[in-house]
Residue, then its C-alpha position, 0 to 999 in steps of 0.5 A: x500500500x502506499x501511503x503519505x505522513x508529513x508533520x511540522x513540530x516546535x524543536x521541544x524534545x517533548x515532542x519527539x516521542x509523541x511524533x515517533x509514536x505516530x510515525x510507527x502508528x501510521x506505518x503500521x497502518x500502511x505496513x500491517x505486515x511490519x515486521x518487529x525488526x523494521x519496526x525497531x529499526x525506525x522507532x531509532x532512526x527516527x528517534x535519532x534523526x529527531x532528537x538530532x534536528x531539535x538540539x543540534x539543529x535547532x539547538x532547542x529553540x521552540x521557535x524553530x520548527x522540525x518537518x518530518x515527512x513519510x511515504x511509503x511506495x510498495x515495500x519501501x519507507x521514504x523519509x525525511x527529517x529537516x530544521x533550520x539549523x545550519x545543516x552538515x554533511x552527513x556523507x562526512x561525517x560518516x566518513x570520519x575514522x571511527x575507532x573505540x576511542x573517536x566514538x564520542x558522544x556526538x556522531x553515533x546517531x548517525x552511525x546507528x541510523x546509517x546502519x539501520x537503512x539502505x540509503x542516508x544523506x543530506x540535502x539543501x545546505x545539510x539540514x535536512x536528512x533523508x533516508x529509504x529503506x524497503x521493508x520486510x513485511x509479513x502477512 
């Protein structure tokens, strides 16, 4: 089934868990099939890509807004996660030399929603952050 979800939100973390609740109500309803590994694959990643655009992007101003948006074509999630902080390059940062000492704080997320989907970067001047990743649906 293919299907769309867009929502703009304030950069305030109390609605990041809301909205990712959301998210996965709707790809439950579009993916009834989701299975309980691609399930916890997004409640991450758009977990991270949300935190993320709220304190690094928008370094919390409730003034700022957060647009993420969702479709679903066939067996694949399209998203998107965009603020209107000064962005990054995502392709960069992946890029760094990752050894047990440089994994600090800062930089996992990415890492780990890297990890988690088929493809990841960045657009406009790098504050908005776009994935896709097909999913394994049973049923």
């Amino acid at each position: 089934m293919d299907g769309a979800y867009q929502k703009c939100i304030p950069s305030d973390k109390g609605q990041i868990k809301p909205v990712v609740r959301e998210i996965l109500g709707f790809l439950q309803k579009q993916l009834p099939g989701l299975s309980e590994d691609d399930y916890g694959d997004f409640r991450l990643v758009f977990s991270e890509l949300l935190y993320n655009a709220v304190i690094h992007g928008n370094h919390e101003d409730a003034r700022k807004q957060v647009v993420v948006g969702v479709e679903i074509k066939r067996d694949t999630v399209f998203a998107s996660v965009a603020d209107e902080g000064r962005g990054f390059d995502v392709s960069r940062q992946l890029a760094r030399d990752w050894n047990g000492d440089s994994l600090t704080e800062s930089g996992r997320g990415m890492r780990l929603v890297f990890s988690l989907t088929d493809d990841l970067a960045s657009y406009d001047r790098g504050n908005r952050i776009y994935f896709h990743k097909k999913v394994a649906v049973h049923g």
